[in-house]
N, C-alpha and C positions, 0 to 999 in steps of 0.2 A: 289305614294310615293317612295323616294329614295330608294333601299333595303341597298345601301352600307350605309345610317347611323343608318338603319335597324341592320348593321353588326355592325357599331362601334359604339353604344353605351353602354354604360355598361349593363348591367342585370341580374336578380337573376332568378333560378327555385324553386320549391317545391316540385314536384314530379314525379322523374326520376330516374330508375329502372336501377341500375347498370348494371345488364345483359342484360337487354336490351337496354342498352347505350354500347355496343362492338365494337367499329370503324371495318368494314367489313374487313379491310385488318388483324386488328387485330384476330379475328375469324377467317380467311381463315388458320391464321400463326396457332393456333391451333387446326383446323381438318386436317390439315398436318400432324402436330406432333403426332397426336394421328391415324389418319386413319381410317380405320374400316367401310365407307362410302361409299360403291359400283354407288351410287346414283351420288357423287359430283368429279367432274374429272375436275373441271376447276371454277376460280373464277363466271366468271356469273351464272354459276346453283347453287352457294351457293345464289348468287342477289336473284335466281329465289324462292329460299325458302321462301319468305319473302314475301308471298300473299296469304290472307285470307279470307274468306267472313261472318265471325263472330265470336264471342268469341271464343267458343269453339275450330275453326281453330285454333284461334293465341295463346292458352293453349297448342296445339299440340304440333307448333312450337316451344314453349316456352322450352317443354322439351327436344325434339331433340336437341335445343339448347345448351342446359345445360349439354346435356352427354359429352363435349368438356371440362369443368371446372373438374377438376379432383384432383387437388392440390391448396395447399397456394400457389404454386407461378405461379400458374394459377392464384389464384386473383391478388394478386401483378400486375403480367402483364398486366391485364385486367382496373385493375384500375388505374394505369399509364398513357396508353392509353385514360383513358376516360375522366381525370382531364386532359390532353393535348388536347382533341378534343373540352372538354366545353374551356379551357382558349381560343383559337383558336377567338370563336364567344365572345370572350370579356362576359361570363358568369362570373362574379366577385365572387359570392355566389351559393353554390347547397346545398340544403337537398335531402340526396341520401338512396333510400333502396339498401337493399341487403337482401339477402333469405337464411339463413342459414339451414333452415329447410330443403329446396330442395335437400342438401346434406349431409345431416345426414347417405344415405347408401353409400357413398363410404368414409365413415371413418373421416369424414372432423367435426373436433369440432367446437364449435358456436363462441368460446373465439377465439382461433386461427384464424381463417375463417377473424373473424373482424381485428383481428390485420394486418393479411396480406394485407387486404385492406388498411389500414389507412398505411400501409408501402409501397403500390405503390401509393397511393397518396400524400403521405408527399416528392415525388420526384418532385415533379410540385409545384413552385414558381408562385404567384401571381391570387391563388383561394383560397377561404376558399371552404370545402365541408364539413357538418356534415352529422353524419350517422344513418337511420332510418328503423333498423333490422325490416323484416317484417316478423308475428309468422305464415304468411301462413292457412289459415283457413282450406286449403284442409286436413292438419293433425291432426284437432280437438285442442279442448278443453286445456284436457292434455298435449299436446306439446306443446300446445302455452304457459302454462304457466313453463315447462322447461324452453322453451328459451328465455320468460322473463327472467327467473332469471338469466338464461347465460348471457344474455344481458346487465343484471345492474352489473355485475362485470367488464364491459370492457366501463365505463362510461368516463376515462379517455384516452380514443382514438376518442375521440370528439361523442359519441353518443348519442342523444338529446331526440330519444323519439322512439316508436315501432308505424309498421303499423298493418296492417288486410287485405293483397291483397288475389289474387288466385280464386278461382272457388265462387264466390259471388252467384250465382243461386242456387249453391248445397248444399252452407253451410252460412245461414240467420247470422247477428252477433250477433243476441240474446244471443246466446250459448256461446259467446264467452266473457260476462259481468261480471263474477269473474276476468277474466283473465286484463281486460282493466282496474277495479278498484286496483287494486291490483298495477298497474303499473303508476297509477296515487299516490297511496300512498307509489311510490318509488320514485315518484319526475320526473318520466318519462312522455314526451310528448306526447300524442297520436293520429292517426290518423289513417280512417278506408277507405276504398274502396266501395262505395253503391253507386247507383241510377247509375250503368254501364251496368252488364250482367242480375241485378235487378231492378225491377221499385222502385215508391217511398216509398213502404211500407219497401223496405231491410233499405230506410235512417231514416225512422222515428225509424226503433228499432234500428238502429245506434246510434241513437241522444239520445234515451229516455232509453236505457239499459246500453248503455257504454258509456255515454256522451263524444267523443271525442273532440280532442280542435279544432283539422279540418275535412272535410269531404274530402275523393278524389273521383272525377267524381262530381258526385251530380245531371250528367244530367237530371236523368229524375227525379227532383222534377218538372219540367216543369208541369206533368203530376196531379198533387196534386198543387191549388191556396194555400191553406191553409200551404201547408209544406213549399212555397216560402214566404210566410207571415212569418211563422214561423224562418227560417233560416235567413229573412234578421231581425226581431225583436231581437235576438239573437246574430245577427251580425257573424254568424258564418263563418269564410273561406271555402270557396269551391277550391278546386286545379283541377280547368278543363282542360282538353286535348281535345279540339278539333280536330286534326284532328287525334286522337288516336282514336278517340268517330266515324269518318267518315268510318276511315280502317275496325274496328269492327263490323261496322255494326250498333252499335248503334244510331246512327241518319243515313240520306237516303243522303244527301246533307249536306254542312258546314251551307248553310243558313236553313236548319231546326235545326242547333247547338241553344240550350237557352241562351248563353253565352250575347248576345247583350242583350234581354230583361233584364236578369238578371242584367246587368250592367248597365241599364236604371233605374232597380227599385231600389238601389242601393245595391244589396249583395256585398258580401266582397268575388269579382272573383278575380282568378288570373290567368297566363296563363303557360301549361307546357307543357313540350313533351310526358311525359309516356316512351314511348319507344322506343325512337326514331331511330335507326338503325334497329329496328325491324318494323316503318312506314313510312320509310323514311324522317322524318320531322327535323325541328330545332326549336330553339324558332323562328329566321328569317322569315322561313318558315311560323310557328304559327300565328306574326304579320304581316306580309304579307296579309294572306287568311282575319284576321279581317280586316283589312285595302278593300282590295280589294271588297269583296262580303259580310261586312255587319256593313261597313262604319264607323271602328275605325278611328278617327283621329289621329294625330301624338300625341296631347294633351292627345287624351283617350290611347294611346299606353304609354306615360310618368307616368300617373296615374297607368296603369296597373302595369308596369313595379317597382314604390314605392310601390305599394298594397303587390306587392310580398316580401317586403324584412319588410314592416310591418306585415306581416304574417305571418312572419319564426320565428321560434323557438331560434334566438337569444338574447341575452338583450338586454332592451329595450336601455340602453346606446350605443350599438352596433350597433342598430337599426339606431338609429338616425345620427350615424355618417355614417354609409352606403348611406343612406339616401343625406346627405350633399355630400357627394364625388360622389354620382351619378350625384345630379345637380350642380355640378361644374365641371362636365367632360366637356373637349372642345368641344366633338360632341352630348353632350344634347339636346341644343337647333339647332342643325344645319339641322332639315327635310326639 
């Protein structure tokens, strides 16, 4: 397969984690700024931080990470940078989290926090990104439903709906089922993080406690015939990351990924990066590996690629005109 029309096609994500979407040179500029790092004396040892051998690893890294985000115009900065790295790969659309929770102790409010984001990225012409504050489950219950309500006061900086990421094995989403109704009866979208560092039992109380409107991962319904029955009966989105799913350790190999089967039986897959600067991947990259080792066609890559932007959190009018503009781009049909 081509990669270059790989590159120039249009295309949408679903779920990708602002902080871990930090273009490397961007992070290098602020563990500079801040220092404090005995460890990091030259950009490749920051490269080198960026190697895990399972969840838990990349939760590590995830925090070390984050002690560099210290201020609004840290986000700012950050997300600047990152609405310029997706337009880059002709990324047209993102539904994007961000974690306000993870910085609650150095002072950083949930209201503000957003705004600064949505003000480095309203610098970058020719993306749309809506933003999908995640309540973080590592902080329970209680917080999560703070920063809902933080969250629906700052509805008009494009905010479309909350996640449920973070330590999925520690904290089941059961617990977290006031919290997701409550935000459905503020008109908020929602989506939860299962069947990643949990098998299929974390998706079915996902599904059956907090009924969200998407699932992210979903890998291991694999695991459960019954809950792939169930999910495609339903028709529910799954926002898979493949090779986020490989780095993690959640699958051994891309071809033990379920993504193929799943898209054979026909669920409602799409394809994303997760965190991508954190697994070195792109969407490129993404369809690349399906193409390569588990024989996405150019057609099945154009399907995936609509699937995504019928699955966002847009209107539906919005939808469709997205839709049209993708297959009238000049390099649509050019694989």
């Amino acid at each position: 397969m081509n990669v270059n029309w790989l590159n120039t096609i249009p295309k949408a994500e679903l779920h990708l984690h602002l902080e871990g979407a930090i273009p490397h040179s961007a992070l290098w500029t602020l563990v500079q700024n801040y220092g404090g790092d005995t460890d990091l004396t030259n950009f490749e040892q920051l490269l080198s931080k960026f190697r895990y051998t399972d969840f838990p690893g990349f939760i590590e890294t995830w925090i070390w990470k984050n002690k560099f985000l210290r201020t609004y115009d840290d986000f700012s900065f950050i997300a600047e940078k990152v609405a310029l790295d997706l337009l880059a790969q002709n990324i047209r659309y993102a539904e994007m989290f961000v974690s306000p929770p993870d910085f609650r102790d150095r002072g950083l409010k949930t209201q503000q926090l957003i705004e600064a984001v949505r003000n480095g990225l309203s610098k970058v012409e020719g993306i749309t990104i809506s933003l999908v504050p995640d309540l973080v489950r590592d902080y329970g219950p209680k917080q999560a439903e703070i920063t809902l309500m933080e969250v629906n006061e700052m509805r008009e900086m494009g905010v479309v709906g909350v996640g449920l990421g973070g330590s999925e094995q520690l904290h089941p989403p059961g617990q977290f089922s006031k919290v997701f109704r409550l935000a459905k009866e503020l008109g908020l979208h929602t989506t939860i993080h299962a069947g990643e560092a949990a098998g299929p039992e974390s998706i079915w109380e996902a599904l059956l406690d907090c009924r969200p409107d998407r699932i992210g991962h979903g890998t291991r319904a694999q695991e459960d015939p019954s809950l792939v029955t169930f999910l495609h009966e339903n028709h529910t989105p799954l926002e898979m990351c493949p090779i986020s799913n490989l780095r993690t350790g959640v699958v051994h190999t891309i071809q033990d990924h379920p993504i193929r089967s799943f898209f054979d039986l026909g669920l409602q897959v799409t394809v994303n990066t997760d965190d991508p600067k954190m697994f070195g991947n792109s969407l490129v990259t993404e369809y690349e590996k399906l193409n390569k080792h588990l024989d996405f066609s150019a057609e099945d890559i154009r399907f995936l690629i609509l699937q995504a932007v019928r699955s966002s959190w847009l209107p539906e009018c919005k939808k469709e005109m997205m839709v049209a503009e993708f297959i009238s781009d000049p390099a649509w049909h050019d694989a």
